[in-house]
Backbone bond lengths (Angstrom), bond angles and torsions (degrees), N, CA, C in turn:
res aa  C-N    CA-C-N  psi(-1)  N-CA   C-N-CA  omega(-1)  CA-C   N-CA-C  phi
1 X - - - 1.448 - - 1.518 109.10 -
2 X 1.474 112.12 145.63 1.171 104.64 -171.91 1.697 104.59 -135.23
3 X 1.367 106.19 126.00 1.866 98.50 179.67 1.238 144.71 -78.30
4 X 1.194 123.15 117.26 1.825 132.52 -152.20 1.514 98.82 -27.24
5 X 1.325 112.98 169.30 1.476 109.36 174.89 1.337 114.44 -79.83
6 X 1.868 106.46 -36.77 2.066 86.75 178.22 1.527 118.02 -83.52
7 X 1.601 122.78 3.57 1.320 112.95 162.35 1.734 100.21 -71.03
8 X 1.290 113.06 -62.37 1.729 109.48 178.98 1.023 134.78 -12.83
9 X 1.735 92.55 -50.37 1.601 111.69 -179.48 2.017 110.27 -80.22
10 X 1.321 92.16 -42.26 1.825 75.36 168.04 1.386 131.87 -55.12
11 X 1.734 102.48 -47.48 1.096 102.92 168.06 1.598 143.82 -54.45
12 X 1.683 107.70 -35.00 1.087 134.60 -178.61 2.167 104.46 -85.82
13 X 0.976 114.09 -27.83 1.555 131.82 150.74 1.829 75.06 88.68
14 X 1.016 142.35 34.28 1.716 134.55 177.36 1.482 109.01 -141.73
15 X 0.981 118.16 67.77 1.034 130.75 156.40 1.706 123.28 -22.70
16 X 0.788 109.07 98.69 2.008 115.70 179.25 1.389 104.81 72.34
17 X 1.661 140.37 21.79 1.315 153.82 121.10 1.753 112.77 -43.41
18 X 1.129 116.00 127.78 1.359 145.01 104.80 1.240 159.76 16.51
19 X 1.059 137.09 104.69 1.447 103.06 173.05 1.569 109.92 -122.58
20 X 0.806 138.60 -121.08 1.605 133.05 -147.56 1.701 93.20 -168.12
21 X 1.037 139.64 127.77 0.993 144.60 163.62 1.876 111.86 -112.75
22 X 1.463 118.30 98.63 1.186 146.47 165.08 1.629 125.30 -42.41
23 X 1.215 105.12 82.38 1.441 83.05 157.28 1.812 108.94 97.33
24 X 1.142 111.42 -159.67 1.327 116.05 164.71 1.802 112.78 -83.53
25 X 1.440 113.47 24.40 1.549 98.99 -160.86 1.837 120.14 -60.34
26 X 0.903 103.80 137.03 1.683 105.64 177.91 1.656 118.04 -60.77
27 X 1.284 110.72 -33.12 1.328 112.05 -176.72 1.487 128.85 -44.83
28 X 1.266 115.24 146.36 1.346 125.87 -179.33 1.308 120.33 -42.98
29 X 1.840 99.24 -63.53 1.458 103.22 -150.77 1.825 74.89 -129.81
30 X 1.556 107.36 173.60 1.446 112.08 -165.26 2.122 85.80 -98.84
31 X 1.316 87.75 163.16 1.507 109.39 -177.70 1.787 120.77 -96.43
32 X 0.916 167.50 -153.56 1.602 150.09 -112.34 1.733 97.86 140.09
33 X 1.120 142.99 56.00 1.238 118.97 176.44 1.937 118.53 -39.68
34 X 1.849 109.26 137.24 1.365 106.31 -175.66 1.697 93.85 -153.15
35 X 1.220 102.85 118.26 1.466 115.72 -166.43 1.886 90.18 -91.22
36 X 1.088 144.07 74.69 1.680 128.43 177.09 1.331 94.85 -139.57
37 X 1.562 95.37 149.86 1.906 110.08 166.41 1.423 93.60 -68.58
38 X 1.749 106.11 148.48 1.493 133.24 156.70 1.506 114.65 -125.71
39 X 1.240 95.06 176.79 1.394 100.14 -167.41 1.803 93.05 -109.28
40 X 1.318 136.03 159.29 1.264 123.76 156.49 1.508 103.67 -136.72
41 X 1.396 119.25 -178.34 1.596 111.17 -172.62 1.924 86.89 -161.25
42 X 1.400 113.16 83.49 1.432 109.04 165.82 1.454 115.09 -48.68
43 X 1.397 102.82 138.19 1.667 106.88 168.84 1.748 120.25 -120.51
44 X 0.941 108.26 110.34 1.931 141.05 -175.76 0.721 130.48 -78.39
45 X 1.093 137.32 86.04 1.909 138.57 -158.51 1.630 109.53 44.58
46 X 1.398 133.95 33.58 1.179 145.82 152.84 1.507 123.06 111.33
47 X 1.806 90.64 -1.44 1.567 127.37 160.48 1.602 132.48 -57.43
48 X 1.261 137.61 111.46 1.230 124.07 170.77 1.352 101.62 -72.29
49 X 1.507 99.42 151.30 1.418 96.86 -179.98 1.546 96.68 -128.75
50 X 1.836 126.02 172.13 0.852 109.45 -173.45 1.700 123.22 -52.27
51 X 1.223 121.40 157.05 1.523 143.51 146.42 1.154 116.40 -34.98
52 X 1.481 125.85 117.34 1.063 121.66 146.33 1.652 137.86 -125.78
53 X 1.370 128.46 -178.01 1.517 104.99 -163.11 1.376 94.03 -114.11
54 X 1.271 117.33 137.96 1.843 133.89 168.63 1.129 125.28 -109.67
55 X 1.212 139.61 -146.43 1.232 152.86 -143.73 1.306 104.22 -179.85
56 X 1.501 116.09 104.77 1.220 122.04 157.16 1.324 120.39 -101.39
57 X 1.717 88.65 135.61 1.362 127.71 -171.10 1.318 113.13 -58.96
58 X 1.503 99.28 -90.21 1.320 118.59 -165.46 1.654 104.18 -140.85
59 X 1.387 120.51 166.60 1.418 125.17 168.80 1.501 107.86 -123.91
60 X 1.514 105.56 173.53 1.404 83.16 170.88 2.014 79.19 -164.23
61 X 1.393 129.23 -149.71 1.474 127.85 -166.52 1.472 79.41 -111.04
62 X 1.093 152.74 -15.68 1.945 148.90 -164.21 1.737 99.15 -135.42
63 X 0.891 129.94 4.54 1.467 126.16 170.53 1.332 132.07 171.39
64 X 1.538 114.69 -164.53 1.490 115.12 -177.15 1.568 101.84 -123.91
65 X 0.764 136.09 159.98 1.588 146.61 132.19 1.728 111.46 -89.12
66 X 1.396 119.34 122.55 1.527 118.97 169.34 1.642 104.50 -131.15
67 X 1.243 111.66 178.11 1.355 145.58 -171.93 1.629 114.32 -138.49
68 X 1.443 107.35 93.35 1.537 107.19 176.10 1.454 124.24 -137.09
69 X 1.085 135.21 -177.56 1.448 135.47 -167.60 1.267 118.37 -84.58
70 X 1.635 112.41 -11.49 1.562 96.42 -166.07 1.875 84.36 -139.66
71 X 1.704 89.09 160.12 1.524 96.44 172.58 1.438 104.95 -86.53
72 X 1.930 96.28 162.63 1.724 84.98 -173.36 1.780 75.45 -149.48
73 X 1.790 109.15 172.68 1.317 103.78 -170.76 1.424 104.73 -98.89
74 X 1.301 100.17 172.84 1.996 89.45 177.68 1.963 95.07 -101.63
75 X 1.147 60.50 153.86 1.923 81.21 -165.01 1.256 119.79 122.19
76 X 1.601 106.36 -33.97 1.347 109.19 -175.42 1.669 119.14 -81.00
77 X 1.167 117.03 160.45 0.934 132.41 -166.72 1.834 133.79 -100.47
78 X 1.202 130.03 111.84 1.620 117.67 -175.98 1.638 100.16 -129.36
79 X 1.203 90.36 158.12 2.057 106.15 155.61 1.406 121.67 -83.58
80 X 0.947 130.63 116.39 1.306 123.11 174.77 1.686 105.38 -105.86
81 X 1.496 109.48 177.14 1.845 121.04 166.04 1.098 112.89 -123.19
82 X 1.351 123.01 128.18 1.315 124.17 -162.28 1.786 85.28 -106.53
83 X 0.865 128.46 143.87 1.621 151.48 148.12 1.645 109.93 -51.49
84 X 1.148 113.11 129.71 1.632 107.42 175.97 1.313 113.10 -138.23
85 X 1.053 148.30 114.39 1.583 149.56 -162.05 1.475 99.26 -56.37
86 X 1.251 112.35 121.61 1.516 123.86 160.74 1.140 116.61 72.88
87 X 1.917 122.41 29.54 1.167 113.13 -148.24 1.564 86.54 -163.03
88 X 1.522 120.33 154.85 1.323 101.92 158.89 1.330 126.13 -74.19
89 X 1.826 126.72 171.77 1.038 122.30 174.80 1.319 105.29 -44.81
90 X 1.978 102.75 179.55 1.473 116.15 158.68 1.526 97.95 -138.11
91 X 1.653 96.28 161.84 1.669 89.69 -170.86 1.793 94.54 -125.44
92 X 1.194 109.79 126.79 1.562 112.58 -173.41 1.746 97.81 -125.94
93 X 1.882 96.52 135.56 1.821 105.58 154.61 1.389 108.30 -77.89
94 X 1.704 97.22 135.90 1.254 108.49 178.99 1.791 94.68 -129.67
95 X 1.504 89.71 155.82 1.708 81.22 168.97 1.509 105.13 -133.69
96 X 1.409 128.96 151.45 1.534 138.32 -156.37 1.627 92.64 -88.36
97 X 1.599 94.75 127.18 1.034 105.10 154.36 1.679 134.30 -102.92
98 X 1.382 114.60 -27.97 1.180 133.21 -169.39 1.679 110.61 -129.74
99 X 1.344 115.13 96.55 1.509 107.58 162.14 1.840 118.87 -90.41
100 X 1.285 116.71 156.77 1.432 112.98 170.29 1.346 109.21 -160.54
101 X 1.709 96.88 99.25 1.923 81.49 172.25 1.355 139.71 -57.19
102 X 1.060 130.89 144.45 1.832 133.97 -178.39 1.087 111.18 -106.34
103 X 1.360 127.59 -29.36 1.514 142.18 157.75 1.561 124.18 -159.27
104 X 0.779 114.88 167.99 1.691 111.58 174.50 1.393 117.74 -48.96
105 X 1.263 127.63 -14.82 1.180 117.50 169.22 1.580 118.50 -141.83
106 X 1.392 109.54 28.99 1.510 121.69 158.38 1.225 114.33 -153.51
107 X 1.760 103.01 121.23 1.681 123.26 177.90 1.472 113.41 -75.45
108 X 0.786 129.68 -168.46 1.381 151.53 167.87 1.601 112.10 -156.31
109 X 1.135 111.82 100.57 1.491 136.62 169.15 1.350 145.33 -76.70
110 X 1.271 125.15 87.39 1.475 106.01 -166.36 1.960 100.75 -104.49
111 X 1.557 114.01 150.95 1.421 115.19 -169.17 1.147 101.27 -152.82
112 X 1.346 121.92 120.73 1.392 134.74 169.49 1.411 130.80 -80.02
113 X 1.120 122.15 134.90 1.840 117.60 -154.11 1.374 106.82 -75.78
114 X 1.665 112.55 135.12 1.227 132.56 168.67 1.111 136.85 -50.51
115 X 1.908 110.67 -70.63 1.005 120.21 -95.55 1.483 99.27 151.20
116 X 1.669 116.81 85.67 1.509 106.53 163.82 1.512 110.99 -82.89
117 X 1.296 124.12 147.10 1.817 118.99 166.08 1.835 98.63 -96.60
118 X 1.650 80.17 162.41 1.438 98.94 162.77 2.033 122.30 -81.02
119 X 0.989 86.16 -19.47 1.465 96.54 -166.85 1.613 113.98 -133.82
120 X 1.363 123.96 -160.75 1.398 126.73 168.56 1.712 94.16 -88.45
121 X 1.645 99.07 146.29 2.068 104.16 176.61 1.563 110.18 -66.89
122 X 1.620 122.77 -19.60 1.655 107.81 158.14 1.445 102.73 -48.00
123 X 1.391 137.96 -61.48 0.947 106.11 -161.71 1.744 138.95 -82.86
124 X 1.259 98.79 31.64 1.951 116.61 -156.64 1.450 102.58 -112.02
125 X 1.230 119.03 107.20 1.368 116.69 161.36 1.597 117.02 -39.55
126 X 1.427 129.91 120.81 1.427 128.75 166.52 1.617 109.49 -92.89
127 X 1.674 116.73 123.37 0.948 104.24 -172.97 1.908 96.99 -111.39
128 X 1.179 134.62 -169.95 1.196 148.92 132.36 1.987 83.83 71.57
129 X 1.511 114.30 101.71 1.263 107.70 172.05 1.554 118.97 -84.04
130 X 0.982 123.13 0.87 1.597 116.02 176.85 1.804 93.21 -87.53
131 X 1.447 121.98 -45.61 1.373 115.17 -167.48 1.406 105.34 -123.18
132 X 1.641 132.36 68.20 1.310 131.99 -155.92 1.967 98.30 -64.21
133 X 1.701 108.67 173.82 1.116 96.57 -168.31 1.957 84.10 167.03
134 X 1.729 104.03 124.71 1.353 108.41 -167.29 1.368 100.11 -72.95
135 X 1.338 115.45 129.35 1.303 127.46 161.54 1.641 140.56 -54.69
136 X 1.641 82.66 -80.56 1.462 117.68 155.42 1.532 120.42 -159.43
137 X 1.359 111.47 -172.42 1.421 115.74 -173.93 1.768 112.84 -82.90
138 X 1.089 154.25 -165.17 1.164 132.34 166.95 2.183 93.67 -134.59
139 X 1.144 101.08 157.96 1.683 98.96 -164.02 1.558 98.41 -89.29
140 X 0.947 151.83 160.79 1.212 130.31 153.04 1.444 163.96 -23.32
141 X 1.684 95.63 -43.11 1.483 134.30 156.57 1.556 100.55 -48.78
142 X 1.950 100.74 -69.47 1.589 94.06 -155.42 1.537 105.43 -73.93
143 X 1.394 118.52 -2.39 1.648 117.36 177.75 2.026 102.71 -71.57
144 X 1.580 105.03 -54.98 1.672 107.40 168.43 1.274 111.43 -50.50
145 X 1.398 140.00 -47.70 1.522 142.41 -156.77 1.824 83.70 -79.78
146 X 0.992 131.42 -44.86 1.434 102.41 -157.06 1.768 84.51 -103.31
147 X 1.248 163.15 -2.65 1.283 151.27 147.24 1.869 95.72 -52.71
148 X 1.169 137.94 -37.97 1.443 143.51 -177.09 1.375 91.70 -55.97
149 X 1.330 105.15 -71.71 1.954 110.06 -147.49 1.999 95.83 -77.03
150 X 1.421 106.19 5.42 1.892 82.45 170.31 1.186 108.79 -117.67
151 X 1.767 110.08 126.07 1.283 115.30 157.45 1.516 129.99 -13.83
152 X 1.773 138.11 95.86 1.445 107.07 160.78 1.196 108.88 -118.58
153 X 1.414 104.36 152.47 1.275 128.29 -166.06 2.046 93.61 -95.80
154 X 1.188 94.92 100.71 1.670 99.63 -173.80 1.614 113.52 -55.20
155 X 1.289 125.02 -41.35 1.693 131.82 -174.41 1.388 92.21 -54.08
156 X 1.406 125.43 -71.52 1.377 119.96 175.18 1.226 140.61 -4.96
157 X 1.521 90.99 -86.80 1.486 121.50 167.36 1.738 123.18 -49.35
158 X 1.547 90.46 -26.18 2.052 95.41 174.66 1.186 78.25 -84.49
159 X 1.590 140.89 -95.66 1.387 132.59 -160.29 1.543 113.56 -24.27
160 X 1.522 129.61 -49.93 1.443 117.29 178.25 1.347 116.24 -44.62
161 X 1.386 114.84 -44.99 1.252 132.19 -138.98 1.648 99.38 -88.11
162 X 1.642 103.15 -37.67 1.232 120.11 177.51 1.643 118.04 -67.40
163 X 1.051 113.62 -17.19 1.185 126.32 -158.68 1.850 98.99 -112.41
164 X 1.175 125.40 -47.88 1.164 131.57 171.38 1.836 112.81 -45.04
165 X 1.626 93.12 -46.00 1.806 95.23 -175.56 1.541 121.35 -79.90
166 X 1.477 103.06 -12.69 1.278 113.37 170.19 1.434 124.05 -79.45
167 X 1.520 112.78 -18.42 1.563 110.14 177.54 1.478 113.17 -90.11
């Protein structure tokens, strides 16, 4: 998937800019250096899992380059928020193509675009956990009716919750 040019340009905040293509690089489309925190939200057997905050790299019209704390596999899959000048975020599936550790506790990530959403992925039905994939949106009602019918185990959920605000 590849992103229209005036999302590009929001995202990339340069409008009719460029980028520089280096070298012998293999890449498709040229890259945008963008030094900003993002948000990402890995997804796990069709699970969001908590949020966490990164470092974006670079953009480009087929992907991201990031900088984050933990290794992740390629294949796998997250949501990220792209930043858009004057605009609200957007939240796109991307899936990793390129990991490279820099040290034991910072990756270097490269992820090629999915998948733009309409909304934030809380609100996206995940269907099919071996090959997740937004369905639809869920209404409010049916978001309460099915928070009703699932078991939670409250200790958990304080520990998740507890544990999420601490990182």
């Amino acid at each position: 998937m590849e992103l229209s040019p005036e999302i590009y340009d929001q995202i990339a905040g340069c409008a009719g800019m460029h980028g520089e293509k280096k070298g012998q690089e293999r890449r498709k489309s040229r890259r945008i250096p963008l030094a900003r925190r993002t948000t990402v939200m890995p997804l796990h057997g069709g699970a969001l899992a908590p949020a966490i905050t990164v470092r974006l790299r670079d953009v480009s019209q087929t992907g991201v380059g990031l900088l984050q704390p933990n290794n992740v596999e390629v294949g796998s899959t997250f949501f990220i928020e792209l930043p858009r000048r004057d605009e609200q975020p957007i939240w796109a599936r991307v899936v990793v193509t390129r990991v490279r550790a820099l040290s034991s506790v910072l990756f270097l990530v490269g992820a090629k675009f999915d998948r733009l959403l309409d909304g934030h992925p809380a609100d996206a039905v995940l269907t099919s956990p071996g090959s997740p994939r937004i369905a639809r949106r869920l209404t409010p009602e049916e978001l309460a009716a099915r928070l009703k019918s699932q078991p939670v185990d409250e200790a958990r959920e304080i520990e998740r919750i507890r544990e999420s605000l601490m990182s």
